[in-house]
C-alpha positions, 0 to 999 in steps of 0.5 A: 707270253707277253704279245706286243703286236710283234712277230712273236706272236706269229712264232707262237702260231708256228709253233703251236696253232691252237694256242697261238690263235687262241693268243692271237683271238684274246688280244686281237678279236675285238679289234678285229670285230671293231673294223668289221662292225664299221664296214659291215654295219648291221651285218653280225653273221657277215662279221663273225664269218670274216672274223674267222677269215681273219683268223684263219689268214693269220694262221696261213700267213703266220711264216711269212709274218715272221720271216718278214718281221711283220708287227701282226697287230697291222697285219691284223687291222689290214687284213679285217679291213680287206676282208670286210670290204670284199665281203662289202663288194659282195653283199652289194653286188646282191644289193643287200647294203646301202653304199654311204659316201664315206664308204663309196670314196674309201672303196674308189681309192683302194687297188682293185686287187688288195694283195697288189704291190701296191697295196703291199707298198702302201700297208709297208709306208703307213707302218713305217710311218712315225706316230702320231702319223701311223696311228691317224692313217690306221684310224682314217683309213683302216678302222674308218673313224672320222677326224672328229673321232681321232682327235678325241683319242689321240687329244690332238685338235680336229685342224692337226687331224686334217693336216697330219692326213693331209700331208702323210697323203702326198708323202704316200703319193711321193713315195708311190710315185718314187717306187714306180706305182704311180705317174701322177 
């Protein structure tokens, strides 16, 4: 099966789990461990056990990926994203992470509730987004790299970095506003 990051891979989980997810953890586990490690620095047992959350999700969601032709590699990076900072959230209500500012305005700027609408609208706008658009918002504020970092991948100037954000930021707060989750 050749995976794309499309829905086919969630058919491969319908059909059959066990190799579907075996699919899913070849292509995709290492990205997911990627984001994780960013939230979650210096937290490998964290990581591992969101990981299999991750996983576990996909699995549980894997009809509704399909029904709704949902690309599972976005899936993907959304829900490691969520998953980590929820466990974040936890692990610092223990006091067991220090909160870096990056981090601190990522955590502001995110719904209290991750699988609000808004939340939902806001993964459905950045997925429709065109490249390199889409790819700089799921860099900055999926896998959390810096400017610096994304514009070394993608080859574009830090400058084009910052204004690509800059710009796909008041698109996002038009159409937020446009579908009524937003007034200001």
């Amino acid at each position: 099966m050749e995976n794309t990051g499309t829905p086919s891979l969630a058919g491969a989980i319908l059909a059959d789990p066990e190799t579907g997810l075996r699919w899913a953890m070849r292509d995709y586990a290492a990205l997911v461990r990627g984001i994780l490690r960013r939230v979650l620095p210096g937290k490998e047992r964290d990581v591992e056990e969101c990981m299999a959350d991750v996983f576990v999700a996909l699995w549980r969601n894997a009809q509704a990926l399909q029904d709704r032709n949902i690309p599972v590699r976005a899936w993907l990076i959304v829900t490691a994203r969520n998953t980590g900072i929820n466990r974040y959230r936890a692990l610092q209500r223990r006091d067991e992470l220090p909160l870096t500012e990056e981090l601190l305005q990522t955590l502001t700027d995110l719904p209290a509730n991750p699988e609000s609408d808004a939340a939902e609208l806001v993964g459905a706008l950045v997925a429709a987004m065109e490249p390199p658009d889409r790819e700089i918002f799921l860099r900055k504020y999926y896998l959390l790299q810096s400017g610096r970092e994304i514009a070394a991948a993608l080859g574009l100037s830090v400058a084009n970095v910052n204004t690509r954000l800059s710009r796909g930021r008041e698109q996002l707060r038009q159409q937020l506003r446009e579908g009524g989750i937003t007034h200001a």
